[in-house]
N, C-alpha and C positions, 0 to 999 in steps of 0.2 A: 552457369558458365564455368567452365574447367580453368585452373590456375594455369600461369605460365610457370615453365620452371623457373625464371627467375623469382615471382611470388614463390614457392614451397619453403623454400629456406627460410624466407619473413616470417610466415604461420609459425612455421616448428623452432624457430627462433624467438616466436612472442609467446609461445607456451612454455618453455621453460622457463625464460622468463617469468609468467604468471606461476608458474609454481616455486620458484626459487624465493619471490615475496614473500608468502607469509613461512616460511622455515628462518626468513632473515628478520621479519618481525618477531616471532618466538626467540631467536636467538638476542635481540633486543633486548625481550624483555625479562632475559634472564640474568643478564649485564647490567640490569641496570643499578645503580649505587645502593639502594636499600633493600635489593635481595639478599637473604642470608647466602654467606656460603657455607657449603656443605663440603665435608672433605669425601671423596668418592673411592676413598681406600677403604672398603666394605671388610675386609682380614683385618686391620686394624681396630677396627669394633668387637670382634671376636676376642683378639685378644688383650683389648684394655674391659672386657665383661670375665671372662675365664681370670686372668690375672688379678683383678679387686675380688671376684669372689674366693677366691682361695686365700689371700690374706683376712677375709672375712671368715672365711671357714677356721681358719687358724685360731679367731678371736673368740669361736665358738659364740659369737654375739652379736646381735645389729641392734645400735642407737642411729639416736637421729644425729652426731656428727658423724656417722659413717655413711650417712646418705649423704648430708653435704657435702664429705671426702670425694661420693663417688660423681656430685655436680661439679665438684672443682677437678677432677681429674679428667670428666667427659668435655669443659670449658678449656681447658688449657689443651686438649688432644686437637679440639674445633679450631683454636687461633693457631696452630700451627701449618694449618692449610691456608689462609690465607694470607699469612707472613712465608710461606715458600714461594708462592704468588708473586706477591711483591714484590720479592728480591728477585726473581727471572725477567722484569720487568729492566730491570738496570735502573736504569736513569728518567724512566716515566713513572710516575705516579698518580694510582688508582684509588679514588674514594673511594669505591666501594673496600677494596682489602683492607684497605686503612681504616675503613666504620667497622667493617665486621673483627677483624681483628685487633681492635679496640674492645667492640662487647665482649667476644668469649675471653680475650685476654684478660679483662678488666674484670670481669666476674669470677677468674679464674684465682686473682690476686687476692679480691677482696675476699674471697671465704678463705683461702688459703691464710690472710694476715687474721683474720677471726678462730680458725682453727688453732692459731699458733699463741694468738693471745688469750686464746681460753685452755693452752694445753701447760701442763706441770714436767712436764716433758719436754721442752723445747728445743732442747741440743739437738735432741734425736731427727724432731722434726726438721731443723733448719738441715739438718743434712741429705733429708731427704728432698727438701725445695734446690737444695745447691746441687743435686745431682741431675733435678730435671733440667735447672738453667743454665749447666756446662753443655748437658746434652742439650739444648735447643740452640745457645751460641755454635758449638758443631755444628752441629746441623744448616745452619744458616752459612756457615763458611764454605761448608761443602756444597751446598747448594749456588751460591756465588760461582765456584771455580766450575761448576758443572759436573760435580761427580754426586748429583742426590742417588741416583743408582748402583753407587757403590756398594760394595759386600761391607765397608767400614761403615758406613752411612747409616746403610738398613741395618748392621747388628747393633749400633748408635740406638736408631729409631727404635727397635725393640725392646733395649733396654731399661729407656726412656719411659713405652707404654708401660712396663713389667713393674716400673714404680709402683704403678696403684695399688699393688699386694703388701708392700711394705707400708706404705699409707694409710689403706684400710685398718689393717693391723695397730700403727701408733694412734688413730687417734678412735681407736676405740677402746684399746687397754693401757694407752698413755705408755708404752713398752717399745722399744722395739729390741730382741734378745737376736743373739747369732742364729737361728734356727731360722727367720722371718729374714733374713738377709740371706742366707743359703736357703731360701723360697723364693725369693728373687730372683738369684742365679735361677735355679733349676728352672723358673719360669722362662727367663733370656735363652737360655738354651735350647728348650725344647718348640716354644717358636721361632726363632732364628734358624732352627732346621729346615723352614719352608723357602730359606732363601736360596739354599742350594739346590733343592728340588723343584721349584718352579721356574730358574735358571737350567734346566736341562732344556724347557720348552723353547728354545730359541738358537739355533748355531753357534750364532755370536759369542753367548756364554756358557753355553752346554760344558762341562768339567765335571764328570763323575768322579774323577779322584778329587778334587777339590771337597768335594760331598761326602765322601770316606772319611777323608782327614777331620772333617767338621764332626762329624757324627763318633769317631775313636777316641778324639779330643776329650767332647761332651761325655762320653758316658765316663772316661775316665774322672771328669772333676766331677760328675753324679756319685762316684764312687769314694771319691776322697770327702765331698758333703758328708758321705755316710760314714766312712772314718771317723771322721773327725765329729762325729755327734752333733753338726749342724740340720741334718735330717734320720728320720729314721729310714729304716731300711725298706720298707715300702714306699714312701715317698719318693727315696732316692728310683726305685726301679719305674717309679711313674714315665721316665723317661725313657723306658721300653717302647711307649708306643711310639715315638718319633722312630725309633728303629724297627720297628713291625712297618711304618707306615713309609718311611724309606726304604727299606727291600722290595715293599712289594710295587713301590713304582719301578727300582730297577730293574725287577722282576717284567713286569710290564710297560717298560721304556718306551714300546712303540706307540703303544695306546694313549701313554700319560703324554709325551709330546703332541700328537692329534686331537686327542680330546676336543672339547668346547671346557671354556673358562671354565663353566656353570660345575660340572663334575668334578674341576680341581678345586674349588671352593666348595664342593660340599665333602669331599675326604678329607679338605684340614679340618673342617667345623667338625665332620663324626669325629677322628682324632683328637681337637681339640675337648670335645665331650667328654670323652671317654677319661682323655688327661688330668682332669675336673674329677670326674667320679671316682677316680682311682687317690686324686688327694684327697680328695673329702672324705671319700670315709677312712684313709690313713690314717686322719687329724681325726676322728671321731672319739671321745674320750671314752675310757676302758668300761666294759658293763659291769656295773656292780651286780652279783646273787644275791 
């Protein structure tokens, strides 16, 4: 028996329906209070792994507190996805961001009070704990007023991740000298270049001279690092490929705007490789004959 057209509408109205179900039971079940979160900023893993190894490269050495440096540095990156969470929430509050960033929070502190209490070093260290929890109170403020997208923001957050290098570095040779602090820098630098380049992909913010300016800036204090003997002079040029790797998007403007995500994230990873291999063997110590 043929439908009325008044039934068609019911049908194709009970099927979407039937299919809207289970995408809203998945999405249920990924809400619910004792799911881990995960932070879905995929570049920011990149570069809290490139950043800790090159202050490992530095130390020419891995112990076993530099592996807990690098749980407490991967712990405290985790809770700050779901304390940006929260505070977008205003004035609701959510168990789950509240459990999760509790754990990574809380495991973040405890190795970090362990590494401090077993370090001979501790000035050094505390200033590097006071530098991440300015930048996370930032961070939180900014994210309050609504500008977590900010160019202040994200060179904030980068600089943030870039700690792990200095980290790495103190608590495996109880040190931290000017050299590992201008390793820093050049780290904040060279990825904070992706914010002015991945900002071309969008009208709204599109500013190629804003990108000039950032990247003239850069290689000028890469230059002055090398002056002043906080880097040597390979190191400092490691920051060549941020500019290899900004020309040839400007170069190819069209393309890098259109793309798909997946090929901008894989030119920062080759670059960020390549930035990695270019330290590391800088830091490589001299061959004896």
């Amino acid at each position: 028996m043929a439908l009325s057209s008044s039934q068609k509408p019911e049908v194709k109205a009970d099927q979407l329906q039937s299919q809207k179900q289970p995408l809203k039971q998945n999405r249920q079940k990924r809400n619910r209070w004792y799911t881990p979160t995960i932070s879905p900023e995929h570049g920011a893993y990149v570069v809290l792994m490139v950043s800790f190894l090159t202050g490992a490269a530095t130390a020419q050495q891995w112990t076993w507190a530099t592996t807990l440096a690098l749980i407490c540095a991967f712990c405290g990156f985790q809770a700050e996805h779901p304390l940006v969470l929260q505070i977008k929430q205003r004035r609701s509050w959510k168990p789950r961001f509240l459990l999760w960033m509790g754990v990574y929070g809380g495991a973040a502190i405890a190795i970090a009070a362990y590494l401090y209490w077993r370090s001979s070093e501790r000035e050094t260290l505390l200033l590097i704990y006071s530098a991440a929890l300015a930048a996370t109170l930032v961070d939180g403020v900014l994210v309050w007023q609504r500008q977590q997208k900010s160019v202040l923001n994200e060179l904030i957050t980068f600089a943030a991740v870039c700690l792990s290098a200095p980290l790495a570095y103190q608590v495996t040779t109880e040190a931290l000298p000017l050299s590992v602090i201008g390793l820093w820098i050049l780290n904040t630098l060279f990825f904070s270049s992706a914010i002015f380049s991945v900002k071309l992909r969008k009208v709204r913010t599109a500013s190629v001279l804003s990108g000039v300016v950032f990247h003239a800036l850069a290689t000028s204090i890469a230059v002055l690092l090398w002056q002043m003997h906080w880097l040597m002079p390979i190191t400092a040029a490691a920051f060549g490929i941020a500019l290899l790797k900004f020309g040839f998007i400007l170069w190819q403007k069209d393309w890098y705007c259109h793309t798909k995500i997946q090929s901008v994230a894989m030119l920062e990873t080759v670059a960020s490789l390549l930035f990695l291999a270019i330290l590391a063997l800088s830091l490589l110590p001299p061959y004896q004959y």
